[in-house]
N, CA, C, O and CB atoms as a CASP TS submission, in Angstrom:
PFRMAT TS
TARGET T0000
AUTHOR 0000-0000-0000
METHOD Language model
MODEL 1
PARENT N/A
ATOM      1  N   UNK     1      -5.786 -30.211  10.692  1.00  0.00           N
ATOM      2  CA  UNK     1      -5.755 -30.785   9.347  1.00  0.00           C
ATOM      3  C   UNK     1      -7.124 -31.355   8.967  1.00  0.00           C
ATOM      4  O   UNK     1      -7.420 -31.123   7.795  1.00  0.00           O
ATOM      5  CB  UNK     1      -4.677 -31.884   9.256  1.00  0.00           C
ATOM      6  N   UNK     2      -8.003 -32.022   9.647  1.00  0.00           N
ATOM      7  CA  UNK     2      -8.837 -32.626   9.652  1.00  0.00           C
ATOM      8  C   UNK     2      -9.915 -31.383   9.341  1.00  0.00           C
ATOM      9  O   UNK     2     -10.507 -31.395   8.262  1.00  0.00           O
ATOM     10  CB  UNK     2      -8.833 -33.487  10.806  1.00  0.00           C
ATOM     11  N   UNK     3     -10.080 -30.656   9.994  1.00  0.00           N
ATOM     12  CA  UNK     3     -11.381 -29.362   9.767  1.00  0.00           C
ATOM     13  C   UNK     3     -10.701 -28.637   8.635  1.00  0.00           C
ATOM     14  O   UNK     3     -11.264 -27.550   8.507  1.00  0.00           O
ATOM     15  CB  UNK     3     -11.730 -28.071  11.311  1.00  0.00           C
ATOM     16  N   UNK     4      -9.987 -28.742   7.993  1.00  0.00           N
ATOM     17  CA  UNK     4      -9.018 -28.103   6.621  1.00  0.00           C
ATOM     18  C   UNK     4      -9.585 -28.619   5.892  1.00  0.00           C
ATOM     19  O   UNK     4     -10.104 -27.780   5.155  1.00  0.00           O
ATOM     20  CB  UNK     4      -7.476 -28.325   6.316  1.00  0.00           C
ATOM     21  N   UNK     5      -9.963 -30.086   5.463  1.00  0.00           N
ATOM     22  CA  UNK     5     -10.627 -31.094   4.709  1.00  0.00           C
ATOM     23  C   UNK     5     -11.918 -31.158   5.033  1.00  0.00           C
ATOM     24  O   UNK     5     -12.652 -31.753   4.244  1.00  0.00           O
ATOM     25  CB  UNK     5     -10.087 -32.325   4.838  1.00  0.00           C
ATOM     26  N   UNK     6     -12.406 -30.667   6.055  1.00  0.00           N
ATOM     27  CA  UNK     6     -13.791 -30.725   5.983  1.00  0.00           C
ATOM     28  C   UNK     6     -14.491 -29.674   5.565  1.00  0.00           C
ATOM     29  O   UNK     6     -15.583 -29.888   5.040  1.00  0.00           O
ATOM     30  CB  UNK     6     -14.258 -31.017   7.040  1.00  0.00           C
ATOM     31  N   UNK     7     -14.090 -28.555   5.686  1.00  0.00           N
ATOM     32  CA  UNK     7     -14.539 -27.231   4.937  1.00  0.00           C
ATOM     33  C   UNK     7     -13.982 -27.084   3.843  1.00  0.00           C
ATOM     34  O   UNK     7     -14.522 -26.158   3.238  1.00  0.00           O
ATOM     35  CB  UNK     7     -14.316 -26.028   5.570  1.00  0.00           C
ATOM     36  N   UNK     8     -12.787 -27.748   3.022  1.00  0.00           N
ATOM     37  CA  UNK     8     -12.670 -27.963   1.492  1.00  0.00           C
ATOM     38  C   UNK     8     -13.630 -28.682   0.791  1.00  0.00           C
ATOM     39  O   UNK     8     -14.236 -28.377  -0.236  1.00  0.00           O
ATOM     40  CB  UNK     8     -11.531 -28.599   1.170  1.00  0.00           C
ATOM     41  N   UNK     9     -13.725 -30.316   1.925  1.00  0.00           N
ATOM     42  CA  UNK     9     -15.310 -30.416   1.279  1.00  0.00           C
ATOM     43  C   UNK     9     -16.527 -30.080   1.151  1.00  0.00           C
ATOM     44  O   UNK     9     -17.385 -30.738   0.563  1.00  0.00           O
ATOM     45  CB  UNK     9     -15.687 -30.996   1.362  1.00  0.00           C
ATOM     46  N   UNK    10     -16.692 -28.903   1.763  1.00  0.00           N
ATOM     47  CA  UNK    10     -17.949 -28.272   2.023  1.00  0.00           C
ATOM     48  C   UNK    10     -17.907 -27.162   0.708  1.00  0.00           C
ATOM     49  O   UNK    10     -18.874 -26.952  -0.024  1.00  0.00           O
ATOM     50  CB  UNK    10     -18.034 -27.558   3.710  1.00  0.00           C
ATOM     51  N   UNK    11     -17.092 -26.760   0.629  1.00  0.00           N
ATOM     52  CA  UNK    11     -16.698 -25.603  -0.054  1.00  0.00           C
ATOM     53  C   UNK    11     -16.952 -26.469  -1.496  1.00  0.00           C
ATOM     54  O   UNK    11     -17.872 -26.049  -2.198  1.00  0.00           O
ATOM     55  CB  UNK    11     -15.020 -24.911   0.365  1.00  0.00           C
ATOM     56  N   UNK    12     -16.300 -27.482  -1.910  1.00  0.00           N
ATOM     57  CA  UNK    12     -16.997 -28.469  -2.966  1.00  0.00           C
ATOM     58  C   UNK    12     -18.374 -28.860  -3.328  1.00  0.00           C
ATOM     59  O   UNK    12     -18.722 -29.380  -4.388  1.00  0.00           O
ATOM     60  CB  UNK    12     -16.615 -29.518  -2.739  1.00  0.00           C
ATOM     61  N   UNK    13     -18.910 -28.635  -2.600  1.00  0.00           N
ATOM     62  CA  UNK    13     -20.362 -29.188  -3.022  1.00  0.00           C
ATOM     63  C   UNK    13     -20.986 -28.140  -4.045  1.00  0.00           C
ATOM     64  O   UNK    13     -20.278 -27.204  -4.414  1.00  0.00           O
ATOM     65  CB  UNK    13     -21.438 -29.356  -1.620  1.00  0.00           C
ATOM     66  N   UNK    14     -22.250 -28.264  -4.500  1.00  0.00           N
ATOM     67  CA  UNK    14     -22.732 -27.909  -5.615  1.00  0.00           C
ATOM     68  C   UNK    14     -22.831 -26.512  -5.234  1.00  0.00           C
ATOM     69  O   UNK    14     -22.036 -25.589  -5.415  1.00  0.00           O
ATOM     70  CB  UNK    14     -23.939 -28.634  -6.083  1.00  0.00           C
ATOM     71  N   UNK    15     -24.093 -26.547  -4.608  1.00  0.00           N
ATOM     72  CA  UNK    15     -24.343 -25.148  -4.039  1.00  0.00           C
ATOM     73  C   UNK    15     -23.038 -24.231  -3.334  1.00  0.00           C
ATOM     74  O   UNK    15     -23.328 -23.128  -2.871  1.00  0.00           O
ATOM     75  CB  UNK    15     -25.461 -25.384  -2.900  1.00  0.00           C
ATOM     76  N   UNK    16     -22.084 -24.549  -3.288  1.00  0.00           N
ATOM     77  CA  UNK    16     -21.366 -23.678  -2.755  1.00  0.00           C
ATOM     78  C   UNK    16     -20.138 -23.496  -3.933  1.00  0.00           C
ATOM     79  O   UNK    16     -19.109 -22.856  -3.715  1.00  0.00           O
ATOM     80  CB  UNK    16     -20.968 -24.157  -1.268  1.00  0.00           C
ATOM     81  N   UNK    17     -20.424 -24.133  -5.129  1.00  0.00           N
ATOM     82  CA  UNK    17     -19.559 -23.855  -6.491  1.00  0.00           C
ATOM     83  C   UNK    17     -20.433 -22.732  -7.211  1.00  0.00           C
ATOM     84  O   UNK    17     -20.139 -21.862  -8.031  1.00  0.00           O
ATOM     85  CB  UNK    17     -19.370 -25.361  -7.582  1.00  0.00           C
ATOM     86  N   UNK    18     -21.480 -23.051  -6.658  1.00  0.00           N
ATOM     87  CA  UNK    18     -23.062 -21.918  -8.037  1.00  0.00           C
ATOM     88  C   UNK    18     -22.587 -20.765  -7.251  1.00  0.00           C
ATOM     89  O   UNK    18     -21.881 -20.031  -7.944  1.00  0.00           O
ATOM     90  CB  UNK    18     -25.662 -22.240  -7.868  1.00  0.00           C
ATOM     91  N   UNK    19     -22.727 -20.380  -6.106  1.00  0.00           N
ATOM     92  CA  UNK    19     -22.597 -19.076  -5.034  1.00  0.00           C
ATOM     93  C   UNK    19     -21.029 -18.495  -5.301  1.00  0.00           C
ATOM     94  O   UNK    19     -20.802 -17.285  -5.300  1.00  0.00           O
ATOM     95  CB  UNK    19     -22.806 -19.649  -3.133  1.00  0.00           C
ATOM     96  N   UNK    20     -20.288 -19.211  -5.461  1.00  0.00           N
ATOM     97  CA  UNK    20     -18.787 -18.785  -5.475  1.00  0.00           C
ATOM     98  C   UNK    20     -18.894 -18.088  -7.221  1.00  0.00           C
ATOM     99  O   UNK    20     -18.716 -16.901  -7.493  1.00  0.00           O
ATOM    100  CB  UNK    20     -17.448 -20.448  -5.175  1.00  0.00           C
ATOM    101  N   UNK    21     -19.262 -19.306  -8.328  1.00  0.00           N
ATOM    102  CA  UNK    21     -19.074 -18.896  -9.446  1.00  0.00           C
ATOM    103  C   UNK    21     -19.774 -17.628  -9.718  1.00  0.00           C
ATOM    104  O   UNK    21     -19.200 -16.694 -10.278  1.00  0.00           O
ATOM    105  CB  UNK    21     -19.349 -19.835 -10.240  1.00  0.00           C
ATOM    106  N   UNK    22     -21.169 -17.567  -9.282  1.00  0.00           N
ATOM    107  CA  UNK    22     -21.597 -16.032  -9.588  1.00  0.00           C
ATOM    108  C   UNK    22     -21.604 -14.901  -8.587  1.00  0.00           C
ATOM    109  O   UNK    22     -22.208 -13.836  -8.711  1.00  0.00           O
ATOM    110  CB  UNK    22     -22.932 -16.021 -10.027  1.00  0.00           C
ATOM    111  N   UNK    23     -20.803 -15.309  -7.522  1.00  0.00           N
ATOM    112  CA  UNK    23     -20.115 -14.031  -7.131  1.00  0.00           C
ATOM    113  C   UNK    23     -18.588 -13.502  -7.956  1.00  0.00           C
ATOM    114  O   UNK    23     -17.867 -12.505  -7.953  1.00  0.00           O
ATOM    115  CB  UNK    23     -19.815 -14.269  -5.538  1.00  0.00           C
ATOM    116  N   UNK    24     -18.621 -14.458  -8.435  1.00  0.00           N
ATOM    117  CA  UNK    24     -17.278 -13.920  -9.263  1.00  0.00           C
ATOM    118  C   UNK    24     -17.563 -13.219 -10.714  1.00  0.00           C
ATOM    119  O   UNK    24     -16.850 -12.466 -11.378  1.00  0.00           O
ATOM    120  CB  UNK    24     -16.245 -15.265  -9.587  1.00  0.00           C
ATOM    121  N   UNK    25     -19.234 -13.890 -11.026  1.00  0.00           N
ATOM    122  CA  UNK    25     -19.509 -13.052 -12.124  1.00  0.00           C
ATOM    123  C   UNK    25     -20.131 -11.727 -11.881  1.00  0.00           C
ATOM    124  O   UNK    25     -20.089 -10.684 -12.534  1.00  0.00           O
ATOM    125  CB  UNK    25     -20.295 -13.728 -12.971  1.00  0.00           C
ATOM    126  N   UNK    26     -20.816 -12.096 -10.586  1.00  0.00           N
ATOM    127  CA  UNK    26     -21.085 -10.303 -10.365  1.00  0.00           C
ATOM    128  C   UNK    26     -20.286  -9.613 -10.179  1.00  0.00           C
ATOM    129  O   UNK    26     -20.607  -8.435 -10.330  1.00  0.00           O
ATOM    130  CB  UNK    26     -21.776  -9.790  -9.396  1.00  0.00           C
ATOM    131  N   UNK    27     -18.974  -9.857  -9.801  1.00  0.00           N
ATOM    132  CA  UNK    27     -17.483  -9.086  -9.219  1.00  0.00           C
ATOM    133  C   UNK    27     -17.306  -8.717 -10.684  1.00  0.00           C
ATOM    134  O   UNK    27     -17.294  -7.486 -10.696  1.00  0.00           O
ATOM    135  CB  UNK    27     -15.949 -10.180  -8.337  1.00  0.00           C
ATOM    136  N   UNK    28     -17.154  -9.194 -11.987  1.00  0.00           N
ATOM    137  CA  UNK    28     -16.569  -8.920 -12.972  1.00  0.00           C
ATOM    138  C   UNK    28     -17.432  -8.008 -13.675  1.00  0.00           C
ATOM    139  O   UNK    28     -16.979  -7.071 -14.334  1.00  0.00           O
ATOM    140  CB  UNK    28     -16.182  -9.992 -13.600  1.00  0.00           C
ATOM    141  N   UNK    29     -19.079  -8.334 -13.517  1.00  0.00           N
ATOM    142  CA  UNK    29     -19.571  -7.550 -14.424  1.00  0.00           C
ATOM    143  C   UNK    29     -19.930  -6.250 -13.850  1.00  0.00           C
ATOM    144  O   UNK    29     -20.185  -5.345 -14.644  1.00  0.00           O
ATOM    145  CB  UNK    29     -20.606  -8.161 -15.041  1.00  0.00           C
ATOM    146  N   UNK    30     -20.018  -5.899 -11.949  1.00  0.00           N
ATOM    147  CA  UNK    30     -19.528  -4.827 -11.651  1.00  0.00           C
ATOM    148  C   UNK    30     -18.604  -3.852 -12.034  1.00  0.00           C
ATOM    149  O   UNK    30     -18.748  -2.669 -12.341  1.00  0.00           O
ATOM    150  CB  UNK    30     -19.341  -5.015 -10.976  1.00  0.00           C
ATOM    151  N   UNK    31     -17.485  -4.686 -11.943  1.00  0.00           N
ATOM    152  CA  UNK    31     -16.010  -3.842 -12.442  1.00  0.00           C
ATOM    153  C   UNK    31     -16.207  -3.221 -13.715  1.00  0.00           C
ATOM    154  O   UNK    31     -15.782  -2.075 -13.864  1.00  0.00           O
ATOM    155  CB  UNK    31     -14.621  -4.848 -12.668  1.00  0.00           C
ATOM    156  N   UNK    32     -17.077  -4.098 -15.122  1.00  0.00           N
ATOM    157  CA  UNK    32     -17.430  -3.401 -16.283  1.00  0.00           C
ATOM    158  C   UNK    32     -18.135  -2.779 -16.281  1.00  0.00           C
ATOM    159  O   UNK    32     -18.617  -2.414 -17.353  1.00  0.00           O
ATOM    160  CB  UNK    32     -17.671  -3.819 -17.103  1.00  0.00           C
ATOM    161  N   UNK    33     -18.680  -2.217 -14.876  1.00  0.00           N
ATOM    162  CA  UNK    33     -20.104  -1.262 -15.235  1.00  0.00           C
ATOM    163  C   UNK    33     -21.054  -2.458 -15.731  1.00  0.00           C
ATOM    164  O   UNK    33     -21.647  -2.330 -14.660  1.00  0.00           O
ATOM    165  CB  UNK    33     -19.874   0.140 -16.691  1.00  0.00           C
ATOM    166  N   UNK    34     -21.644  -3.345 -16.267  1.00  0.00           N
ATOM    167  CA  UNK    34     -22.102  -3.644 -16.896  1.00  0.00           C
ATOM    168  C   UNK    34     -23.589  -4.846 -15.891  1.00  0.00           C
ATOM    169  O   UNK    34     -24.250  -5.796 -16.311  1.00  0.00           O
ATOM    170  CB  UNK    34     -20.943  -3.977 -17.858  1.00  0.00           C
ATOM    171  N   UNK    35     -23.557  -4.137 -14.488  1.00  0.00           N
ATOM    172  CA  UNK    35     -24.413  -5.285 -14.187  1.00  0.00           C
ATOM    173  C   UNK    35     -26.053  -4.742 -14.245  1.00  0.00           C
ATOM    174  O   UNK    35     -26.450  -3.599 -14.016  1.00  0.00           O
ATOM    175  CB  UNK    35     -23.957  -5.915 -12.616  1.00  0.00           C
ATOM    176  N   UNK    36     -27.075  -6.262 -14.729  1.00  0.00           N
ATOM    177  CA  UNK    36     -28.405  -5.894 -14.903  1.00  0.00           C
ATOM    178  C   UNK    36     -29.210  -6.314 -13.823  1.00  0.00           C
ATOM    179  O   UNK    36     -29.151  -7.362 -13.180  1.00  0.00           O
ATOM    180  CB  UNK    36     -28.914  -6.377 -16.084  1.00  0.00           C
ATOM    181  N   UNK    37     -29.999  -5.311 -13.711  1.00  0.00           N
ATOM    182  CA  UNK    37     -31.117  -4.962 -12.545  1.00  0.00           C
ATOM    183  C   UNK    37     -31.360  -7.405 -12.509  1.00  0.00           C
ATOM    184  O   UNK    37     -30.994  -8.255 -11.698  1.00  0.00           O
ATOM    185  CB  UNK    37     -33.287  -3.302 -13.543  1.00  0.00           C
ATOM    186  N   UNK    38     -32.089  -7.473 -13.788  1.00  0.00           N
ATOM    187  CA  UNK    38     -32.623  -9.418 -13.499  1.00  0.00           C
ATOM    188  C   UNK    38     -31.260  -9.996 -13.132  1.00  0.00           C
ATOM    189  O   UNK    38     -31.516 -11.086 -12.621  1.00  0.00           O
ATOM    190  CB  UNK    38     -33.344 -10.554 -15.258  1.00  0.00           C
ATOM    191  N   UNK    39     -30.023  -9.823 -13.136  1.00  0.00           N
ATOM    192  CA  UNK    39     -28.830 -10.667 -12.363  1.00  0.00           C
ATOM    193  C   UNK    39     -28.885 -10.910 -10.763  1.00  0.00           C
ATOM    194  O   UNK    39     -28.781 -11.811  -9.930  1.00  0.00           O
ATOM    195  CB  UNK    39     -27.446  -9.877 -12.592  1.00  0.00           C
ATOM    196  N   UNK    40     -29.248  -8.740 -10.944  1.00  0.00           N
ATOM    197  CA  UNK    40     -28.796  -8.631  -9.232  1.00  0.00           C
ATOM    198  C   UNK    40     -29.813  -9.199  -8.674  1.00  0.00           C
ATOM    199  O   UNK    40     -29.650  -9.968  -7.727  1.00  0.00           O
ATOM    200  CB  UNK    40     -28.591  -7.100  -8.476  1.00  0.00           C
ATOM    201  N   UNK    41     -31.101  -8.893  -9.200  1.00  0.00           N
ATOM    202  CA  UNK    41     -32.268  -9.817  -8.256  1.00  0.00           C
ATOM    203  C   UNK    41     -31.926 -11.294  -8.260  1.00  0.00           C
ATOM    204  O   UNK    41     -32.404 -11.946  -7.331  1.00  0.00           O
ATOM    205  CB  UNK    41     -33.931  -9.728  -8.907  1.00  0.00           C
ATOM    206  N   UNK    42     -31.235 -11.882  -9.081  1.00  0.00           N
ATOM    207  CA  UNK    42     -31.450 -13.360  -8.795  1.00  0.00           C
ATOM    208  C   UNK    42     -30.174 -13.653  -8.104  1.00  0.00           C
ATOM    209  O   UNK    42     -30.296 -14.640  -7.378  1.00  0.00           O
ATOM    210  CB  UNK    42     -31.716 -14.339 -10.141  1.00  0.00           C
ATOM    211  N   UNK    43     -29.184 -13.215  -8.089  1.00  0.00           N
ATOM    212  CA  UNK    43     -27.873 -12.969  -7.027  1.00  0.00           C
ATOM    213  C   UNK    43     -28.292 -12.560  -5.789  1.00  0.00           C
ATOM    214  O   UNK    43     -27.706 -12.885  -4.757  1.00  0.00           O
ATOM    215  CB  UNK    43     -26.827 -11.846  -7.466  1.00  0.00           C
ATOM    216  N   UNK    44     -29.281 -11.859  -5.824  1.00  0.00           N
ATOM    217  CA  UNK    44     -29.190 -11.472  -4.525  1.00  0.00           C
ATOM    218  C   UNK    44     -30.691 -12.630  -3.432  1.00  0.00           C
ATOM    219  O   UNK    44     -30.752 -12.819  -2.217  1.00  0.00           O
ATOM    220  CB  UNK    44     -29.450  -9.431  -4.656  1.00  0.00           C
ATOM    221  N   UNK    45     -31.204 -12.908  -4.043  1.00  0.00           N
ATOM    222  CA  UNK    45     -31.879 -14.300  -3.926  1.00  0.00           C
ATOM    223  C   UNK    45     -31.582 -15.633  -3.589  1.00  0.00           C
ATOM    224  O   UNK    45     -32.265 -16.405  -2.915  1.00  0.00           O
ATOM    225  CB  UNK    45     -32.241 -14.523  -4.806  1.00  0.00           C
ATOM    226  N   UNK    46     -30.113 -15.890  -4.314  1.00  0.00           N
ATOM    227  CA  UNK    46     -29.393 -17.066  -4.428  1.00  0.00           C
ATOM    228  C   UNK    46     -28.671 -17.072  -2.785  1.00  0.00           C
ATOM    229  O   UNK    46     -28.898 -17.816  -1.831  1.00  0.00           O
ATOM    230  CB  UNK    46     -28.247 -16.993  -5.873  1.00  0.00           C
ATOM    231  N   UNK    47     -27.552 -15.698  -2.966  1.00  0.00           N
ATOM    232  CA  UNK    47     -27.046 -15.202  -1.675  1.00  0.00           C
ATOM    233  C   UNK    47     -27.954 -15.436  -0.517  1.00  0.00           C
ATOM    234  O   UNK    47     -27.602 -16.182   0.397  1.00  0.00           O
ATOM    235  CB  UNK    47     -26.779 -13.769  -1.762  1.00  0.00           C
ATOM    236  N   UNK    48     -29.185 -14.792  -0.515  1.00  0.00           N
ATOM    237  CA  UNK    48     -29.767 -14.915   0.452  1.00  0.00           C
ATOM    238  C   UNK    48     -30.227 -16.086   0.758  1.00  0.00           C
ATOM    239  O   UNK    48     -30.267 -16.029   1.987  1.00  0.00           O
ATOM    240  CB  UNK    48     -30.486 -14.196   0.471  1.00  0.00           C
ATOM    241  N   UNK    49     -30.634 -17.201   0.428  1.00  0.00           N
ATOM    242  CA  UNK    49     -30.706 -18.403   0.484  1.00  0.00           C
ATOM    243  C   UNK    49     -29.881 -19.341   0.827  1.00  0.00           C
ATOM    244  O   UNK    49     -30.301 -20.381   1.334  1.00  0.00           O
ATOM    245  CB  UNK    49     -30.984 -18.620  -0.286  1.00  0.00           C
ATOM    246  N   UNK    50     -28.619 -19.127   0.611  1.00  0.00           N
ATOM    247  CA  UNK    50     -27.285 -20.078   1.039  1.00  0.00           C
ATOM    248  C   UNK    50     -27.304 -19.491   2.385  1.00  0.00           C
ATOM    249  O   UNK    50     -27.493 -20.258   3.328  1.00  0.00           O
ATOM    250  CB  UNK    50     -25.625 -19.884   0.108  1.00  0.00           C
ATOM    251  N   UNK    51     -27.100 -17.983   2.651  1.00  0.00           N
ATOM    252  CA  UNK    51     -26.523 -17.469   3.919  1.00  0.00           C
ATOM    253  C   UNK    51     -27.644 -17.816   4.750  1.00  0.00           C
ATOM    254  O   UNK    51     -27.523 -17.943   5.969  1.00  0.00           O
ATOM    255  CB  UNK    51     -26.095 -15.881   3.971  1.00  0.00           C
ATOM    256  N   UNK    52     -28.879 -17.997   4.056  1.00  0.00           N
ATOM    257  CA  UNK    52     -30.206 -18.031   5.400  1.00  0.00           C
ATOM    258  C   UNK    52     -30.293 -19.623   5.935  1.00  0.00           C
ATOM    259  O   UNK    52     -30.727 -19.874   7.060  1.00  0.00           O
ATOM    260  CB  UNK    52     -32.149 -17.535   4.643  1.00  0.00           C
ATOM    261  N   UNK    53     -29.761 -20.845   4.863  1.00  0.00           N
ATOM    262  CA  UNK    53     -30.249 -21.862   5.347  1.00  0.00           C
ATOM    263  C   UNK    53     -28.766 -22.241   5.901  1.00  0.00           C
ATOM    264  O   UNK    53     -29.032 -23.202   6.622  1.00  0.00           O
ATOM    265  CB  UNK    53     -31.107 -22.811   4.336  1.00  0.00           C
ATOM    266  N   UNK    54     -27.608 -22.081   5.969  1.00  0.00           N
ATOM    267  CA  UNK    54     -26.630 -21.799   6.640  1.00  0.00           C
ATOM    268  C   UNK    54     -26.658 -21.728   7.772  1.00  0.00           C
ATOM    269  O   UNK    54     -26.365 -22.560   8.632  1.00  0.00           O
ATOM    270  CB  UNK    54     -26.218 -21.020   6.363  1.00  0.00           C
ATOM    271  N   UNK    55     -27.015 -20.718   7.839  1.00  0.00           N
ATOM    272  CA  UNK    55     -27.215 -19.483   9.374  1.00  0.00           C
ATOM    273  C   UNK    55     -28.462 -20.906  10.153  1.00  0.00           C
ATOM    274  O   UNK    55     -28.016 -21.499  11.135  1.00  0.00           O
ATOM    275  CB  UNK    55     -28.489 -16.987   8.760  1.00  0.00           C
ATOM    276  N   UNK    56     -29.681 -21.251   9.717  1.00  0.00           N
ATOM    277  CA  UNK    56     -30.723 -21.848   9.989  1.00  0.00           C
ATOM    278  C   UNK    56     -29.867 -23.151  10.574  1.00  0.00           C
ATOM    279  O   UNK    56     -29.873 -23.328  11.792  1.00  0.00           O
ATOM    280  CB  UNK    56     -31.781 -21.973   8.737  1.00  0.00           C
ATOM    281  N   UNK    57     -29.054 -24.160   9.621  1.00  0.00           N
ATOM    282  CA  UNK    57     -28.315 -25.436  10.174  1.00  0.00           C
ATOM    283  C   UNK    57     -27.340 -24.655  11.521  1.00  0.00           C
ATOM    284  O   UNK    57     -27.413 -24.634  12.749  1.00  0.00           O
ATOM    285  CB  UNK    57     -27.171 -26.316   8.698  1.00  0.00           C
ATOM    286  N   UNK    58     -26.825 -24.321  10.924  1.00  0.00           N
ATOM    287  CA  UNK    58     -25.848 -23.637  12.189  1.00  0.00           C
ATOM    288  C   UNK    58     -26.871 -23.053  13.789  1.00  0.00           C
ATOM    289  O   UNK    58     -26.414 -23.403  14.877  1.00  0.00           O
ATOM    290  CB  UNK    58     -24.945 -21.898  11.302  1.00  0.00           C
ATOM    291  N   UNK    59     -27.742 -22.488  13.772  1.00  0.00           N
ATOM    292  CA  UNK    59     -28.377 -22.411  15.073  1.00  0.00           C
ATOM    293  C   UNK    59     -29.049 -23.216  15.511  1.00  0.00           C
ATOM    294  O   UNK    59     -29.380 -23.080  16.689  1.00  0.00           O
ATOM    295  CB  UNK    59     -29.005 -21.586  15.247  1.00  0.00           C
ATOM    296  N   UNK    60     -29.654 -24.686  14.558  1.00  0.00           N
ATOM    297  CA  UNK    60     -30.205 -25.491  14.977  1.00  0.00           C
ATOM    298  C   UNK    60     -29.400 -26.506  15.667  1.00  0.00           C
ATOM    299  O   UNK    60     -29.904 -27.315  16.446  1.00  0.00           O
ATOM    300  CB  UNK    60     -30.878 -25.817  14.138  1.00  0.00           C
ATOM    301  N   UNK    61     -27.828 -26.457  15.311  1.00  0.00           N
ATOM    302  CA  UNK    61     -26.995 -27.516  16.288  1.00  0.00           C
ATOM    303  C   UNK    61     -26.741 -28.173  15.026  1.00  0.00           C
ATOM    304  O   UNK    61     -26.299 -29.309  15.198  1.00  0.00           O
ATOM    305  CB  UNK    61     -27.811 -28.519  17.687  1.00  0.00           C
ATOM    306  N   UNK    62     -26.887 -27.803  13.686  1.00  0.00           N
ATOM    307  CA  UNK    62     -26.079 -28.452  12.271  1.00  0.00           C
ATOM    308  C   UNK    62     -25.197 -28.650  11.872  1.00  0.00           C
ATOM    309  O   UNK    62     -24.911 -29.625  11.178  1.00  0.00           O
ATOM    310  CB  UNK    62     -26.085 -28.173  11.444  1.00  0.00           C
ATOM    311  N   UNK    63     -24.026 -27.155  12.432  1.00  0.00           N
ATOM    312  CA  UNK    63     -22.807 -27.108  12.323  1.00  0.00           C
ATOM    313  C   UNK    63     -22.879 -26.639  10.218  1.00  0.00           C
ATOM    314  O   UNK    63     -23.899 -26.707   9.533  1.00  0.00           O
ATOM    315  CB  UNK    63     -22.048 -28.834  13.065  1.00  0.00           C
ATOM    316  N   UNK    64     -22.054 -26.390   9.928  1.00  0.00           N
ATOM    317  CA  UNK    64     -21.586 -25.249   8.798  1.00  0.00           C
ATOM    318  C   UNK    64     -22.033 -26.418   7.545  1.00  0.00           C
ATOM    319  O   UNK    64     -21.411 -27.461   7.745  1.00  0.00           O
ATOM    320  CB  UNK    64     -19.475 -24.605   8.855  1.00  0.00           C
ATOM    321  N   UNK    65     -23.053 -26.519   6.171  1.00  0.00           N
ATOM    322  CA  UNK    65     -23.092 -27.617   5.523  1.00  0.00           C
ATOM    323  C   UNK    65     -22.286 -27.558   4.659  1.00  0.00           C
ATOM    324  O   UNK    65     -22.134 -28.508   3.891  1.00  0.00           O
ATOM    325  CB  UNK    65     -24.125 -27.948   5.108  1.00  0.00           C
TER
END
């Protein structure tokens, strides 16, 4: 129960509302055909940045932020 609430609050924080919300907008504007070359670069920037400093706390002995 306790690690249930701690990764809900993790999952709350800012940066992990921006990453969720525009993966859901790239999911949608995929589905319309409709996605642009300046989205995917900055989606795919954003992505890479959450998953890299992630990955970075987590091997340093950070545990998941």
């Amino acid at each position: 129960m306790e690690l249930l609430k701690k990764r809900l609050a993790n999952l709350l924080t800012v940066k992990s509302l921006v990453t969720v919300i525009l993966t859901v907008v790239f999911a949608v504007l995929t589905c319309m055909g409709r996605i642009d070359q300046s989205y995917m670069t900055i989606y795919t920037v954003i992505i890479s940045f959450y998953f890299g400093v992630q990955t970075t706390k987590e091997s340093a002995g950070g545990g998941a932020e």
